[in-house]
N, C-alpha and C positions, 0 to 999 in steps of 0.2 A: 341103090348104091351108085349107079351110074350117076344119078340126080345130084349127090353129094358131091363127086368129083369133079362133075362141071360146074356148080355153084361154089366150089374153093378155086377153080382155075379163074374163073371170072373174077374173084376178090384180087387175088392176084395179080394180076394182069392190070384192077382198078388202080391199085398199090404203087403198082411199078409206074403208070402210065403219069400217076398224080406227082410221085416223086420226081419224074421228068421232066412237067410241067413245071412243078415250082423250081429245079436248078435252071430253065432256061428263061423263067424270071426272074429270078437273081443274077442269073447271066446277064440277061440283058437289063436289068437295072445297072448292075455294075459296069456294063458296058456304056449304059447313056449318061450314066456319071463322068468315065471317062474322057467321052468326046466330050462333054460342057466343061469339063475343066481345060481339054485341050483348045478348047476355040475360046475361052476364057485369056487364056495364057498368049496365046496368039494377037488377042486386043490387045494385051498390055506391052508396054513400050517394054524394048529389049535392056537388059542390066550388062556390062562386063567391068569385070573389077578393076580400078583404076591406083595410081600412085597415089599415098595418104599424102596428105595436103604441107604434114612437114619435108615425106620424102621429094615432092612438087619440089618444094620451095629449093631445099637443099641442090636438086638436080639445076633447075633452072636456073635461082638466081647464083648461086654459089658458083658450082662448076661450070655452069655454059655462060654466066657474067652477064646474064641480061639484062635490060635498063637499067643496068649500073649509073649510078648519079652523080658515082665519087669513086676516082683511082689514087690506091693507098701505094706509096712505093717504098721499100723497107729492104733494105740487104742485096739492093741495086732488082729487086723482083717489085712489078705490079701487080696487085689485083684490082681488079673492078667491080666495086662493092656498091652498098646502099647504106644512106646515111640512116636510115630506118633500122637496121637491120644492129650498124656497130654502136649505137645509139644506147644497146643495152648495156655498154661498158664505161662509167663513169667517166674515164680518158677520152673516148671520142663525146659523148655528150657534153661535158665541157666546151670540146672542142666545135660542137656544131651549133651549139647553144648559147655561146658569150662572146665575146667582144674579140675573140681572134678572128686573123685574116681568116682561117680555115670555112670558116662560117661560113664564107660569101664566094668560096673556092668550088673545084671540083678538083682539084687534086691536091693530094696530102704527102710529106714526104717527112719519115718518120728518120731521126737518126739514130740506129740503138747503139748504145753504148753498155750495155751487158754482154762481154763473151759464150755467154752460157746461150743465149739466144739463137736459133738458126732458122733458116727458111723453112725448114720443115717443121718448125712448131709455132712460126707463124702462123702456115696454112691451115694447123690441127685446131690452134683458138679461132682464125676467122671464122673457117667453116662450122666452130661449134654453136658457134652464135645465129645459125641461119637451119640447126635440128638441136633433137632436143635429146643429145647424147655425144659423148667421146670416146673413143678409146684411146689408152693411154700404155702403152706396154712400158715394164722398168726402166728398158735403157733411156725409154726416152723422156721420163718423168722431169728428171730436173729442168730443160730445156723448156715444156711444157709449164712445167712451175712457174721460171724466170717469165717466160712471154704472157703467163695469167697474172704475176704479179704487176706488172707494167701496165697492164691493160687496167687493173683491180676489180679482176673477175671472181668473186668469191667462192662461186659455185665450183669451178675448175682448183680454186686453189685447195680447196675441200679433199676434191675427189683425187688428186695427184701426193695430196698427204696420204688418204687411204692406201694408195697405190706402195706409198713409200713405206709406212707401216708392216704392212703386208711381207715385203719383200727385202728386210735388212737381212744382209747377213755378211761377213767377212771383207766380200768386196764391194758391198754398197755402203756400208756404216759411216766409214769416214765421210767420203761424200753427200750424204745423205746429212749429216750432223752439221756439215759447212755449210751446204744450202739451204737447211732451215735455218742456221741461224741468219744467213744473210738475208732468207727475205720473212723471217720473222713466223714460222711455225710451227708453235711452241709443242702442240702433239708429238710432231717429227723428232723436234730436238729431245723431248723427253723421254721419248722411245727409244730413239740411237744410243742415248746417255745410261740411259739402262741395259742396253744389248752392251757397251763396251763392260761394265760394272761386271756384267757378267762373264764376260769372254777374254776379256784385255790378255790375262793370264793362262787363258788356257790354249787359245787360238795362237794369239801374234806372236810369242816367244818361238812358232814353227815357221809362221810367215814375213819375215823381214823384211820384204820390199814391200809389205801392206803397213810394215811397224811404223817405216819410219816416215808415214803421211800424215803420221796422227802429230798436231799442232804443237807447240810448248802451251797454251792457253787448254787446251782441252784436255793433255797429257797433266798438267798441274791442278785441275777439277777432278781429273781419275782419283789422282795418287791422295788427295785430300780425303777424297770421299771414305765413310766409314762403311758402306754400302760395297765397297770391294769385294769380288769374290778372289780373296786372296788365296793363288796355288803354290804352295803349300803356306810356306811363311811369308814373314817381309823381306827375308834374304831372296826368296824369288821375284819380288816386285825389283828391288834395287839391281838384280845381275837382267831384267828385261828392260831397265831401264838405264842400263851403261849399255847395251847392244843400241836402244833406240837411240843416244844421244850421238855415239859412234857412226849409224849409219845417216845420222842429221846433222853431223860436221864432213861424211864423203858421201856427199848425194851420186859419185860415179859408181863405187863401190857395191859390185853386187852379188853376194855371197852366194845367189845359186847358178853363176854362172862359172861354168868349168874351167876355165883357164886361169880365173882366178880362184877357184878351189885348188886346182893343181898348185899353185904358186902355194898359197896358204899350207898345204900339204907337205912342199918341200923347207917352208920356212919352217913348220914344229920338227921336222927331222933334223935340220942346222940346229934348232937350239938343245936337240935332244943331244944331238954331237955335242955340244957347246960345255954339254953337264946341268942343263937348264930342265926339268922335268917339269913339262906342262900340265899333264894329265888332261887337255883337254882337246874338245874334236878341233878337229881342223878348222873348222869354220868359223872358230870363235878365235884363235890363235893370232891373229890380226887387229883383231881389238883388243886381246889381253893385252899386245905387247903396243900397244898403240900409248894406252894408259900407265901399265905396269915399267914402261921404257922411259920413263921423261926424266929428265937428268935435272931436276930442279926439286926443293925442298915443299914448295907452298902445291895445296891440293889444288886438283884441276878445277874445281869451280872457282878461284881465286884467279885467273888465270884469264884475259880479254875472251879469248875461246868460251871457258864455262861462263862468264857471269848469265849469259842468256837463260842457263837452264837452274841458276840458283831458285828462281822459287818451286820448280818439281821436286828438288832434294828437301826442301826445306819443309814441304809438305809429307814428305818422305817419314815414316815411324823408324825416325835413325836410333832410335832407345833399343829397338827388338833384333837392329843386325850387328848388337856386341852381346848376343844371349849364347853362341856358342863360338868355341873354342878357333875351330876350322874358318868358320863366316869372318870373322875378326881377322884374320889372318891374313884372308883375300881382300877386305875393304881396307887394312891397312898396304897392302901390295897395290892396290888399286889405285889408292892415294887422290882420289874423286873428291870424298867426302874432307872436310879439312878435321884435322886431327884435335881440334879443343874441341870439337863437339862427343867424337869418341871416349874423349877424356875425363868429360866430364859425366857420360852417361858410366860409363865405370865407376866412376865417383855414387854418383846416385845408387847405382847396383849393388856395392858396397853398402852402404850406410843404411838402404832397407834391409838386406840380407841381417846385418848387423840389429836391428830395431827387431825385426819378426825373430830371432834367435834369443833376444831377452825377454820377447813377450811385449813388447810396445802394441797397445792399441791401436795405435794413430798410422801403425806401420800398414793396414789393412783398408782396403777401400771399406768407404762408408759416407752416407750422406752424401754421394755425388751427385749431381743434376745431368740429366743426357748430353747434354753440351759436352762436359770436360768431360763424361765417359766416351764419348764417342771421341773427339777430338787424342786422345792419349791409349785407347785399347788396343790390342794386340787382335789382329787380323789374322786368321788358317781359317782354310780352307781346304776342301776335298769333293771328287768327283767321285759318285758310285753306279757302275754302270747295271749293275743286275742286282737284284732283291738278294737276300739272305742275309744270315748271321754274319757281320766284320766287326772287328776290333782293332781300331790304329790308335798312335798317339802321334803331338809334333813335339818333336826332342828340344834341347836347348834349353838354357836356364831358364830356370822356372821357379827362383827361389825356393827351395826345397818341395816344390808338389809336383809330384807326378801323375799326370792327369791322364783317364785312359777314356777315350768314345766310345761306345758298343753302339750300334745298331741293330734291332732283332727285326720282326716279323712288322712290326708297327710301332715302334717309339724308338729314340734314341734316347742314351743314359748317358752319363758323366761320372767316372769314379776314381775317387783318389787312392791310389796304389801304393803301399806301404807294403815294405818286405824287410823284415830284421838284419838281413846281411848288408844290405846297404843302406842303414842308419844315418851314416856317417857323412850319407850325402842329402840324405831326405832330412824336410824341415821334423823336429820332433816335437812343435806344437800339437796337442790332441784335436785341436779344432783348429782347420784353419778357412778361414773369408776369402771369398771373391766373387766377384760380380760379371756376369755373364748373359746375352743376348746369341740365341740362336736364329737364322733362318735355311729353310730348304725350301728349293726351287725345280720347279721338273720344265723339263726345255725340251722344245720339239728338233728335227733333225738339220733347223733353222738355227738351231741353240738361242731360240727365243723363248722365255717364260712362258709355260704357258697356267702353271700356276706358282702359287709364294703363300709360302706359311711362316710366321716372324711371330717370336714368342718376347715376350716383353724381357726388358732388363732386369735381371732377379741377381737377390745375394744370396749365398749360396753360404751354409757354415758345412763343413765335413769333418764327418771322422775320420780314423785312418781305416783305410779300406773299406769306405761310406761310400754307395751307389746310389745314384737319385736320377730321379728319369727327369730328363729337357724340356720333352715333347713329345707326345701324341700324336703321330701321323695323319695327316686329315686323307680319308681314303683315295683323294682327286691327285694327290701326288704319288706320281706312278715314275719309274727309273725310265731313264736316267737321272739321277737328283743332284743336283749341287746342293754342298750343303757347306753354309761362312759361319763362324762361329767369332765373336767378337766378348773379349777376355779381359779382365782385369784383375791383375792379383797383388796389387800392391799401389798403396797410396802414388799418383803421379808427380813427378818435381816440376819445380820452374822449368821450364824450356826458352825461354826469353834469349838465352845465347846464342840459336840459333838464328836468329834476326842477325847476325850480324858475321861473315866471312873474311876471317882475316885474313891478307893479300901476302902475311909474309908469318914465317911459322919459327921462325928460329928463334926467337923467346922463348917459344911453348919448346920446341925439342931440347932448348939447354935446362929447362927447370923441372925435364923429364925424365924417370928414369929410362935406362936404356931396355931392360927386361921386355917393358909394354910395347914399346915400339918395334922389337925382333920378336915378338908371340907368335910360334909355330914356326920357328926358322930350322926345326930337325922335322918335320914329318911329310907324310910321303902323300896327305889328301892332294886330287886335285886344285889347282890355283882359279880354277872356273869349271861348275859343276855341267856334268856332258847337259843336264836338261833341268827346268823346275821344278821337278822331281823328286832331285837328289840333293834338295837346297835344305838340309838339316831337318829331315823326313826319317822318320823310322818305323817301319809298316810291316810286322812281322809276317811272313808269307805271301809278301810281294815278290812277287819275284824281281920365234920367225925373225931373220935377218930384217933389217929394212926393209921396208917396200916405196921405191922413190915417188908411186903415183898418189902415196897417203902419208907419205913424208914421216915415217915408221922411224924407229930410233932400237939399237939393241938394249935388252934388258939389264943394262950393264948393273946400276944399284943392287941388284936382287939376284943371288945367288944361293942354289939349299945343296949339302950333300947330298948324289944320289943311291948312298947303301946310307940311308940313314933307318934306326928301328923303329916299328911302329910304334903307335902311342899306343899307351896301354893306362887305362885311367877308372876309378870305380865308377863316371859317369857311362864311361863305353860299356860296360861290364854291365850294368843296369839294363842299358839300351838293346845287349843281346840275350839276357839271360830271362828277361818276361816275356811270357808268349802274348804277343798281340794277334 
């Protein structure tokens, strides 16, 4: 037994001693690995990481100016450059490569004649040219722009449209719109152009010292466009565009500054003394009576003051602001627009009303080309900020159809509204035609597009109280949505009369009856609506004296009783009795 015991302790013991053995040859293998790689490492020559060969250049030749070959002076500033270096910019290659003195020089002195240009964006394009990157933050984009295009640096003038792209919104548009066009960047411009299409009406009607930067040449490409997102109707185009012309005849004029709101404030209480009933805020009170005050017969754009902005009105859908009762009222008060044009779209209103009441085919659009539908259709628009079920309509004649929008979970519908009690105002054709083009647009907190859904020009025939869906939501349009809806419900007339402003109206008012020309002289509507809102909108379950420094006139022409009774009319009565 004993024998057993010490013949397992010996195994043992062999076990342990072998296991020992081989860790402290692996030990010390791994150990002699370690020292030949360290005395390895120790031969080879030492590494430390060094400046990359553009940050080199940049440091060296750029900022510390060394063996500079050529000093560029510009904005009374030198730099000391290399002609190797600006050689990449078409402008100095020229210059260092043909028959100018520059050639044979070492100093260059550059005169700029662009204000947009400054020392500091000088500096950002030389030194672009000596690494292989920019940065360009917004404010300082156009500047950077102007000094790329000079140079005709394409690469920079690339990345500065990016820049501009990016970053349009309320206070860069205009700007951003003027500097592409000046130096020819058609991206730019046709992005900006699209951001106002979108915004013109929902934005600048709140911001007026941004309104009135925007150009007569730019402001007259708006108002033409069919692409408008008109808020609500065209009576809200026309009253943001007597504010813009107003604040573009008193560039001093600045409606959010207090002391001229006080003044403005005290002037609607003198006219409210006077018997004069404004109904409108304060801050428009100064341009109503600006316009509404003129002691002369012929319209303001007849007038040396307006001819500059005749072709914005002309482009103007003046056919859609004699479609209600109130609108007509204020643009006769207004006396802007000159009065044979009003006269004669009356005329036209008439004599379709008159054609679609005997059944005239011809009354009814049909076979139009996108041209003259786009050119002559009636523009509403609306903003929906949260998903769900709504139902609006936009008021105002409509030649007997009352047209309602539904929007559900995912499509929008179009129905015509027919109710026996008001017959007598609705058309009582059983079918009636028109032609119609929807788009919706979902906009980020930029109020930039970020997507557009646009359903083709369709004719539409309807019953009475016939619903047909528009459009089909494409799921990528997510609320906030704008949504333009572009309408045509009745053959278009010549419009050729507007080509032409007559300078003096006292013909037209003697061959006039007097009725048209006092339309709404008992009612109690505001003479300028508080917002473009309440511009002949109906959305059920929505909830001054002179001024000597704008040379202001009293309203004297224009006088309404103020206990006069409301108007009470089966249109009105329509307008509240369906639930929208």
């Amino acid at each position: 037994m004993g024998q057993i015991v010490g013949s397992m302790q010996s195994n043992v013991v062999e076990v342990l001693s072998g296991r020992r053995k081989r860790r402290r040859s692996t030990e010390s293998t791994v150990s002699q690995q370690d020292r030949e790689r360290a005395e390895q490492e120790a031969k080879s020559p030492k590494k430390k990481k060094l400046l990359t060969t553009t940050q080199y250049i940049y440091k060296a030749l750029f900022k510390e100016q060394k063996n500079s070959d050529v000093a560029v002076m510009a904005l009374d500033k030198v730099w000391h450059l290399h002609k190797v270096y600006l050689s990449q910019s078409p402008y100095f290659y020229s210059m260092f490569n043909g028959s100018w003195k520059e050639a044979q020089q070492n100093f260059v002195n550059i005169k700029i004649l662009d204000d947009r240009i400054n020392v500091d964006s000088l500096d950002a394009v030389f030194g672009s040219m000596y690494s292989d990157e920019i940065a360009i933050e917004p404010k300082d984009v156009i500047p950077v722009l102007a000094t790329a295009t000079l140079f005709h640096l394409d690469g920079i003038i690339d990345k500065c449209a990016e820049v501009m792209v990016d970053s349009i919104d309320a206070e860069t548009a205009v700007q951003y719109y003027e500097a592409a066009c000046q130096y020819g960047v058609l991206s730019v411009k046709k992005s900006t152009f699209q951001w106002f299409q979108i915004n013109l009406l929902s934005i600048y009607n709140k911001h007026p010292n941004q309104l009135r930067h925007i150009s007569i040449e730019l402001m007259t490409l708006l108002t033409a466009s069919h692409d408008l997102y008109v808020m609500q109707t065209e009576f809200s185009l026309y009253t943001l565009l007597r504010t813009w012309m107003f604040l573009q005849l008193h560039p001093n004029y600045d409606p959010d500054d207090p002391v001229q709101r006080a003044e403005a404030q005290r002037t609607q209480e003198r006219l409210v003394n006077a018997g004069v009933e404004t109904h409108t805020p304060s801050v428009d009170v100064v341009q109503w009576a600006y316009f509404a005050g003129r002691m002369e017969e012929r319209s303001f754009l007849a007038t040396p003051e307006g001819q500059p902005y005749v072709p914005v009105f002309q482009k103007l859908r003046t056919q859609y602001l004699t479609n209600h009762y109130m609108d007509l009222k204020i643009i006769f008060n207004d006396n802007i627009i000159p009065k044979e044009w009003l006269y004669k779209h009356i005329h036209s209103h008439w004599d379709a009303l008159l054609r679609i009441d005997h059944g005239q085919e011809d009354a009814s659009p049909q076979q139009l080309d996108k041209e003259e539908f786009y050119e002559n259709c009636m523009r509403c628009g609306r903003l929906l900020m949260e998903p769900g079920y709504q139902k609006w309509r936009w008021t105002g004649f409509n030649y007997g159809l009352d047209l309602i929008l539904i929007m559900d979970s995912r499509s929008l519908l179009i129905r015509r509204h027919h109710r026996h009690e008001h017959e007598r105002v609705l058309s009582l054709q059983t079918i009636r035609k028109f032609m119609i083009r929807t788009v919706v647009t979902s906009i980020n907190a930029q109020r930039q597009a970020v997507f557009t859904q646009t359903s083709e020009i369709t004719t539409l025939s309807l019953e009475k109280n016939e619903e047909v869906s528009l459009m089909v939501l494409d799921p990528k349009l997510v609320h906030p949505l704008l949504i333009s809806i572009n309408m045509l419900v009745v053959m278009p007339p010549n419009q050729s009369f507007k080509e032409v402003v007559p300078h003096s109206e006292e013909t037209t008012l003697s061959t006039t009856t007097i009725p048209i020309s006092e339309i709404g002289a008992s009612s109690e509507r505001p003479l300028t609506p508080a917002s473009a809102d309440d511009s002949a909108v109906c959305v059920s379950g929505d909830s001054t004296p002179s001024s000597p420094s704008l040379g202001l006139r009293p309203a004297g022409r224009f006088s309404w009783p103020r206990s006069s009774a409301a108007l009470t009319s089966d249109g009105e009565a329509l307008c509240r009795d369906v639930a929208c």
